[in-house]
C-alpha positions in Angstrom: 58.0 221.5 176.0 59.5 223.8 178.2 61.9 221.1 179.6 63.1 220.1 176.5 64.0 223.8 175.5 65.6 224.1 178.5 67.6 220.9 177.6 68.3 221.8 174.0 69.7 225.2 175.1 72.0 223.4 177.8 73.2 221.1 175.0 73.9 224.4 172.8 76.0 226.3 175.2 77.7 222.8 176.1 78.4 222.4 172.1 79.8 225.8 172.3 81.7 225.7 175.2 83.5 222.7 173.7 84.4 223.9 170.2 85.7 227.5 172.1 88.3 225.0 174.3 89.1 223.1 171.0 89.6 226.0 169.4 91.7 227.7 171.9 93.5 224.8 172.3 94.1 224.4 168.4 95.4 228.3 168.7 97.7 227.2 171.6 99.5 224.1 169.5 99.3 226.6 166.7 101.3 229.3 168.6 104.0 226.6 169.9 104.8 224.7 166.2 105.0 228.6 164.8 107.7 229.3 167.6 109.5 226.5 167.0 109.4 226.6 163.4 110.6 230.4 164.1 107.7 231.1 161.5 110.2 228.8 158.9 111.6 232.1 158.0 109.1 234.3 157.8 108.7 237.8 159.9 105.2 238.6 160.8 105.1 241.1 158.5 105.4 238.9 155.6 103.2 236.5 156.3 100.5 238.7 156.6 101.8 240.6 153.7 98.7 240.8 150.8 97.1 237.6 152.5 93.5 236.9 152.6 92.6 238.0 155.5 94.0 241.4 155.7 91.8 244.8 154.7 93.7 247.8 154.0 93.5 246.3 149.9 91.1 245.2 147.5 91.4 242.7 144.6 91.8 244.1 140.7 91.7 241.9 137.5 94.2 244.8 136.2 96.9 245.0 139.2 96.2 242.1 141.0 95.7 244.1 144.4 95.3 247.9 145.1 94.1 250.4 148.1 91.0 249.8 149.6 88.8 253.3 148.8 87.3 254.8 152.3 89.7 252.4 154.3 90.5 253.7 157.6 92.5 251.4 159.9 96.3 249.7 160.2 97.7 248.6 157.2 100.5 245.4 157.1 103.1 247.0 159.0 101.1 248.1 162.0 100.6 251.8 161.3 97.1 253.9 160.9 96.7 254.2 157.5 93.6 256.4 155.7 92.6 256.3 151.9 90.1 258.6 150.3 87.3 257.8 148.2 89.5 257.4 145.1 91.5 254.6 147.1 94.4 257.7 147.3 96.3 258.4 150.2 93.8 260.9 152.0 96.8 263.6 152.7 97.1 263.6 149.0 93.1 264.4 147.8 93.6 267.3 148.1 97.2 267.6 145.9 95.2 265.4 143.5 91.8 267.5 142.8 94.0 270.7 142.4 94.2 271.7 138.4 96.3 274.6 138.7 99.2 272.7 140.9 102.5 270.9 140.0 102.1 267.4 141.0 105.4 264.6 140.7 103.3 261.4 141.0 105.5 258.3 143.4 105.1 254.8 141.7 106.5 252.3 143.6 105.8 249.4 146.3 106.3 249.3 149.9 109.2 251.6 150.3 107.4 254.0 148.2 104.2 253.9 150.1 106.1 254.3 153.6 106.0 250.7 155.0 106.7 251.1 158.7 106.9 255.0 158.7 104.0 257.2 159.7 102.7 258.3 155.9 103.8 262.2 156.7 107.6 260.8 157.0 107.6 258.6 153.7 110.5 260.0 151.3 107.7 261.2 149.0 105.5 263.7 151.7 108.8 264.9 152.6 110.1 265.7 149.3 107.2 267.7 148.7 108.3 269.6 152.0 111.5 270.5 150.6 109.8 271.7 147.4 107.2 274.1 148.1 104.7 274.8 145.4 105.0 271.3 144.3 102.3 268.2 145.2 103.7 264.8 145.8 101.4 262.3 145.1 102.2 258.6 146.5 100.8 256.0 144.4 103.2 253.2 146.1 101.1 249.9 147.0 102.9 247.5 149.5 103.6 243.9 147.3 104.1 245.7 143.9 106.2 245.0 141.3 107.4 247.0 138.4 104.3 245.3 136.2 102.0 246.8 138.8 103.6 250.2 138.8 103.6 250.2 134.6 99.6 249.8 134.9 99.4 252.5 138.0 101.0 254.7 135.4 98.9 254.0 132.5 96.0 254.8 134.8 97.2 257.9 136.3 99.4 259.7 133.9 96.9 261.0 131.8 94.5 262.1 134.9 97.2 264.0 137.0 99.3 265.9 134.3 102.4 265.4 135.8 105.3 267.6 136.1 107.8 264.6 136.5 106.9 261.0 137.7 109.3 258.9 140.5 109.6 255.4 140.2 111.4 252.6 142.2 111.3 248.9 142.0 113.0 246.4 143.0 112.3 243.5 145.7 109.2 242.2 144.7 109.9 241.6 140.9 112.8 238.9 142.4 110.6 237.4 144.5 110.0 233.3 144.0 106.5 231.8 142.4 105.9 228.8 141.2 106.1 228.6 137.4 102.7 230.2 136.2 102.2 232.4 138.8 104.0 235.0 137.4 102.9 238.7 137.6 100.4 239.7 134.1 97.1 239.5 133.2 96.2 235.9 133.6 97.5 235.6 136.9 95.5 238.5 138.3 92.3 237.9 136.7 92.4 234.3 138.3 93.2 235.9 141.7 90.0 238.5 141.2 87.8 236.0 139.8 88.3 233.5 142.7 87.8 236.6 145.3 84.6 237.1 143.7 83.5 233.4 143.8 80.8 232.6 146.4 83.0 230.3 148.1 85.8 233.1 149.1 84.1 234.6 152.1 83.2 231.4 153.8 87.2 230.0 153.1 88.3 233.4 154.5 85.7 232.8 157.5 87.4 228.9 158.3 90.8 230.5 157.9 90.3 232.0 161.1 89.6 229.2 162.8 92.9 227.3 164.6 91.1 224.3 164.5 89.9 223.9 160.7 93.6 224.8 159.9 94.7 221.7 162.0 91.9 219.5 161.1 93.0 219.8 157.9 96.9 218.8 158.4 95.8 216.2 160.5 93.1 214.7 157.6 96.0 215.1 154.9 98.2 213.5 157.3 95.7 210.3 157.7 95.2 210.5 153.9 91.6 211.8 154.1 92.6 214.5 152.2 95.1 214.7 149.2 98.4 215.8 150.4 99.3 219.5 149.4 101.2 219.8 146.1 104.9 219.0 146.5 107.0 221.7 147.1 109.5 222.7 144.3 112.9 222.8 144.6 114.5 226.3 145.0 116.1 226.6 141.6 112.5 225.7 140.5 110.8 228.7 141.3 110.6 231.9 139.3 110.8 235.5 139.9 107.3 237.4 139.9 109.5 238.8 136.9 112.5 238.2 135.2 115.1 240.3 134.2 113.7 240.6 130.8 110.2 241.5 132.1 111.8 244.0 134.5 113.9 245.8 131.5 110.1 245.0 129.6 108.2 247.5 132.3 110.7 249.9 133.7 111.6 251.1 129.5 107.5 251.5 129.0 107.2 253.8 131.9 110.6 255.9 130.5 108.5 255.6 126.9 105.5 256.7 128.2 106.7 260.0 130.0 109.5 260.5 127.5 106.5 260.8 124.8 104.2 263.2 127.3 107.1 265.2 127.7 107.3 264.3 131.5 111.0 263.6 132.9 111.4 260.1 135.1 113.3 259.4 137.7 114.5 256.4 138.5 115.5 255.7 142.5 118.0 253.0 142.7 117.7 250.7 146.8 119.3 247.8 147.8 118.9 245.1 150.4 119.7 245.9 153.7 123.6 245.3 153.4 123.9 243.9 157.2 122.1 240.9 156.1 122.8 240.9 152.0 126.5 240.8 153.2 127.1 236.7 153.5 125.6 236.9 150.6 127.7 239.4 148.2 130.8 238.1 150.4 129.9 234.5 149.2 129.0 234.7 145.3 132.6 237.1 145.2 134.6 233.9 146.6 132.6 231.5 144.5 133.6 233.8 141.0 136.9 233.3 142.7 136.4 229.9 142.7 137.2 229.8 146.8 134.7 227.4 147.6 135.1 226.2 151.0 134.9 230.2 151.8 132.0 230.4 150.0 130.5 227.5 150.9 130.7 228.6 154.6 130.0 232.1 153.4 126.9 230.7 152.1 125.6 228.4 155.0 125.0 231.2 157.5 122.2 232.3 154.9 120.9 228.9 154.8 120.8 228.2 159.0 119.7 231.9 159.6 116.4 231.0 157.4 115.6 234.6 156.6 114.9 236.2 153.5 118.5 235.5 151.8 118.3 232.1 152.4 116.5 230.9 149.2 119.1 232.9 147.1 121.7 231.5 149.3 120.7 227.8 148.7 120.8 228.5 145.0 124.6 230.0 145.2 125.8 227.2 147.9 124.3 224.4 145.3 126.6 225.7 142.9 129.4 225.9 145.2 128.7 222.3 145.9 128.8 221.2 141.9 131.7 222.9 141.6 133.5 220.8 144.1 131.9 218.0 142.4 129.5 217.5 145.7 126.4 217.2 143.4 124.5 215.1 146.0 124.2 218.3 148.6 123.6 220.4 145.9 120.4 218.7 145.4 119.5 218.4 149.1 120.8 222.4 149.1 117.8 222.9 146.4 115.3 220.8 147.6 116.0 221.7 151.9 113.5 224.3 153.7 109.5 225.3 153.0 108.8 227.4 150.6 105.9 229.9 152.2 104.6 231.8 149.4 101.9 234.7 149.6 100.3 236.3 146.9 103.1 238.6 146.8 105.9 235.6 146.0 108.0 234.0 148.5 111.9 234.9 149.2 113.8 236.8 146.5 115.5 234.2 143.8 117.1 236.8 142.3 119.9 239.4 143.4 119.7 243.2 144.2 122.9 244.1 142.0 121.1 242.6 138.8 118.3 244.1 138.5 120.2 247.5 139.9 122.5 247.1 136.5 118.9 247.0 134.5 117.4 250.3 136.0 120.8 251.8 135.3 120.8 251.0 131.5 117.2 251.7 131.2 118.0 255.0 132.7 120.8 255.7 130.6 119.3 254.7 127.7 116.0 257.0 127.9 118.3 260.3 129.9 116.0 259.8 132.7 116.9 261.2 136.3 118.5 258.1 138.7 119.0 258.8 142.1 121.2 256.0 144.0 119.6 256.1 147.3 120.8 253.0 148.3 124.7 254.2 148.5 123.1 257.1 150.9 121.3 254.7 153.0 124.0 252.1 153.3 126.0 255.0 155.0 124.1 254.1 158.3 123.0 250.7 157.6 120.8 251.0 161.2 118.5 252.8 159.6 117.0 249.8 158.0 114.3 247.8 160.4 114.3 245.1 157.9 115.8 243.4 154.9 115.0 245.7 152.2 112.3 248.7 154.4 114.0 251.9 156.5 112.8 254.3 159.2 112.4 258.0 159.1 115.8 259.0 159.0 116.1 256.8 155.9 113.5 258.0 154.2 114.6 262.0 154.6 118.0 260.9 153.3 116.2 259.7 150.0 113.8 262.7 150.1 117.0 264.9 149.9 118.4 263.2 147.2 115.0 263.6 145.2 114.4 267.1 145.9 117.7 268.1 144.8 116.9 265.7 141.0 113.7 266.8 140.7 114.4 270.8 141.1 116.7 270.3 137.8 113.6 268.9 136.3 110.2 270.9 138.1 110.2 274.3 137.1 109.6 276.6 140.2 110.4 279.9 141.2 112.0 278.9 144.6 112.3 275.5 145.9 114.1 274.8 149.3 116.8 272.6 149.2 119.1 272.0 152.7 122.4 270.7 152.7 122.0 267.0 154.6 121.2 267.9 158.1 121.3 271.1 158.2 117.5 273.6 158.1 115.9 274.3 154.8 117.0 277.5 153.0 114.8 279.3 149.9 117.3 278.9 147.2 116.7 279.1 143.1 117.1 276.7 140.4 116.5 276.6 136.2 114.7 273.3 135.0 116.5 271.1 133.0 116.3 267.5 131.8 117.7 264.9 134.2 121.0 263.5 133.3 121.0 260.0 133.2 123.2 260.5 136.1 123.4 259.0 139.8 123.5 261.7 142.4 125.4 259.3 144.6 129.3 258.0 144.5 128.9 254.6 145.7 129.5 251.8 142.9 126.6 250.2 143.4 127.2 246.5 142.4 125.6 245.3 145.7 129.1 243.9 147.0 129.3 244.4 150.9 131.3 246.8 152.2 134.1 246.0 154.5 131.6 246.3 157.3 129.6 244.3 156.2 132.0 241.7 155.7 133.0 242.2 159.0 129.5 241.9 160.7 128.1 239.4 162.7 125.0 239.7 162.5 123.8 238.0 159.1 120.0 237.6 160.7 
C-alpha cells in the first residue's frame, strides 16, 4: 500500500508539474500574440478597465458597477486606493458624517474620481483646499456614464444636503456597445444577476488560466466550439448613450438640484487634443469636401489603432462614399477588432457633440459651466492619455471650480489664488451661477494649430 501511495503521489506532482509548463508556456504565446497585436488598440489600462477580474468595484443592479466598501488596495490605474465602509472615498468619511458642514458633492467618472493621480491631488480634494470651511465629496466611479452619475445623485442628494453639486461627463456615454447593451436598467440587472450566478466565480477562476483561454481559441478554431459571435461593423455599434439620452440625464440632474434649491455645475473636458487633432483636422476637410486631405487626415487614426480609430473609420468611410469609393468604405467599417469591456469599447461619437449638449443644458437650467478643457489644452502635456490628466491638470480645473463655486457656496472667506501664484483669504457674496463658461476658448473640439501641426497622432 505504501508503494502505491508513493506512486500515486509521484504521478500527482508529475500531473502538476506538466499543467504548470503548459501553462506557462500558454502565458508565454499569450504575451508574444498581445505584442504583436500591440494589444489591437488597447492600453493596459483599458483592458483591465471594469473587467471581471479586477476588485477595487462591486456589481449593482441600479449602476451597473460601484466602489467596493472596506476595499483597500490599487485600483485600475495602478494607484493605492481606500474606501470606507459606505464604499466612500475614506478621506471623505469624515466630510460625509459631518451635519453641521457645507459639503459640494463630485459626480462624475474617471477624471472625477482622479484616474492616475494620488486621490489627495484629484481636482475635487483640491478644490476643497482652496475653499476652506467647505467638504468636497468625490462620488466619481472610473467607467461611468452620465446614466450612472443621474442614479449616484438620486441616491446621495437627499443624504448629504448639498450646498452645490459638480458634475462632468463625457467619454464614456460615446463609447461603442453592441445594440442592446446600452447603459439602463435592463442591462445592469443582467450584468448583476449573472455575477451572482453560481457559475461566475468558477469562469472568473478559468479566466486566469493562459491555457483555458487558448484551449478555447484553439477548439473554436477546430469547430469544437461555436465560433464567437461576428463582430459588427463600426457604424453598427452604439454609444453607451446617445445624444438624446445624454441631453435625457444631464437635464434630470439640473431638475433635480434646481428643485432642492442646490446650484449645478457643469465641467466641460475634451479629448486629449495631441491625439483628437487628425481627427477634428479630418472631419473640417471632409465638411469642406477636401477628401483626399481628409482621407489621409483620417488614415493615421486608422493605422495608429488607438482610441480615435473607431471614430476615424466611421468619418474615412464617408470620405470614401463621397468619392464614390463605396467598396473601402465598407472594408473601412468592417476592418479592426472590436474589444469591448463592460465599460464599451472606443468612443463612436465625438467630444464637440456632446460638449454643445452640456452647454445647452447649462444654459437652459442657469447652471454654473466651467470649460476646463480650454485651460487644459493650454499645456496639452499634461494629459498621460487620450481623455485622463496629471496633477498639474487637475489643479488647473480645481481653480477654475473654486473660483464658480465661491459665487454659489456661501462662506465667510474662501481662498482663491490667481493661477500659480499661493493662496490668499479673500471674500465673496453667493450668487447663482451664470450659465456662463469661465473659459475663452471656443470649445467646438477643432485642433488648434498645434495640433494640426503635431506629429504625434498616437
Amino acid at each position: 500500500m505504501r508503494a502505491q501511495g508513493k506512486i500515486i503521489a509521484k504521478a500527482a506532482v508529475s500531473c502538476v508539474l506538466v499543467f504548470v509548463a503548459v501553462e506557462s508556456l500558454a502565458r508565454i504565446g499569450y504575451t508574444l500574440k498581445s505584442t504583436l497585436s500591440e494589444s489591437r488598440g488597447q492600453s493596459r489600462g483599458q483592458a483591465r478597465s471594469v473587467g471581471y477580474l479586477a476588485d477595487w468595484f462591486r456589481y449593482s443592479p441600479v449602476t451597473g458597477w460601484e466602489k467596493r466598501p472596506g476595499f483597500r488596495g490599487k485600483s485600475d490605474d495602478g494607484v493605492d486606493r481606500e474606501f470606507d465602509a459606505q464604499g466612500l472615498l475614506a478621506v471623505d468619511s469624515e466630510k460625509a458624517a459631518a451635519s453641521d458642514a457645507q459639503k459640494v458633492l463630485f459626480i462624475g467618472d474617471s477624471n472625477t474620481f482622479g484616474f492616475g493621480v494620488p486621490t489627495t491631488a484629484g481636482f475635487a480634494e483640491y478644490t476643497g483646499r482652496l475653499l476652506p470651511g467647505v467638504k468636497m465629496i468625490n462620488l466619481g466611479v472610473i467607467g461611468y456614464s452620465s446614466y450612472q452619475g443621474r442614479k449616484t445623485l438620486e441616491k446621495y442628494l437627499s443624504k448629504m444636503h448639498p450646498a452645490a453639486v459638480v458634475v462632468s461627463f463625457n467619454v464614456n456615454d460615446r463609447r461603442g456597445v453592441t445594440a442592446g447593451d446600452e447603459d439602463g436598467q435592463a442591462r445592469f440587472e443582467k450584468v448583476y444577476d449573472a455575477s451572482r450566478s453560481s457559475l461566475g466565480p468558477i469562469a472568473r477562476g478559468l479566466g486566469y488560466l493562459y491555457l483555458y483561454r487558448e484551449m478555447g481559441a484553439g477548439m473554436r478554431h477546430l469547430g469544437l466550439l461555436p465560433a464567437k459571435a461576428h463582430e459588427p461593423a463600426v457604424n453598427e455599434l452604439r454609444p453607451r448613450l446617445n445624444e438624446e439620452q445624454y441631453r435625457e440625464n444631464l437635464a434630470a440632474m439640473a431638475d433635480q438640484t434646481s428643485r432642492a434649491g442646490i446650484p449645478i455645475v457643469f465641467v466641460l473636458l475634451r479629448d486629449n487634443p495631441l491625439l483628437s487633432g487628425y481627427l477634428n483636422r479630418g472631419i473640417d476637410r471632409l465638411e469642406k469636401r477636401d477628401y483626399e486631405a481628409a482621407i489621409e487626415d483620417l488614415n493615421v487614426l486608422v493605422r495608429a489603432n488607438g482610441m480615435h480609430s473607431d471614430l476615424g473609420r466611421i468619418y474615412l468611410a464617408r470620405a470614401y462614399r463621397a468619392m464614390g469609393r463605396n467598396h473601402e468604405a465598407e472594408e473601412i467599417l468592417r476592418e479592426g477588432e472590436r474589444s469591448i469591456y463592460l465599460l464599451g469599447g472606443r468612443p463612436v461619437r465625438l467630444d464637440r457633440d456632446y460638449n454643445a449638449i452640456m452647454r445647452e443644458v447649462a444654459g437652459q437650467y442657469k447652471a454654473g459651466l466651467v470649460d476646463a478643457a480650454s485651460v487644459l489644452e493650454s499645456d496639452p502635456y499634461d494629459y498621460i492619455d487620450f481623455c485622463h490628466f496629471n496633477s498639474a491638470g487637475h489643479r488647473k480645473v480645481a481653480e477654475l471650480l473654486a473660483a464658480e463655486l465661491a459665487r454659489m457656496v456661501r462662506t465667510a472667506r474662501v481662498s482663491i489664488p490667481e493661477r500659480g501664484q499661493p493662496a490668499t483669504q479673500v471674500s465673496r457674496a453667493a450668487a447663482p451661477g451664470t450659465g456662463k463658461s469661465l473659459s475663452s476658448g471656443a470649445g467646438d473640439g477643432r485642433p488648434e494649430p498645434w495640433a494640426q501641426r503635431s506629429q504625434y497622432g498616437y
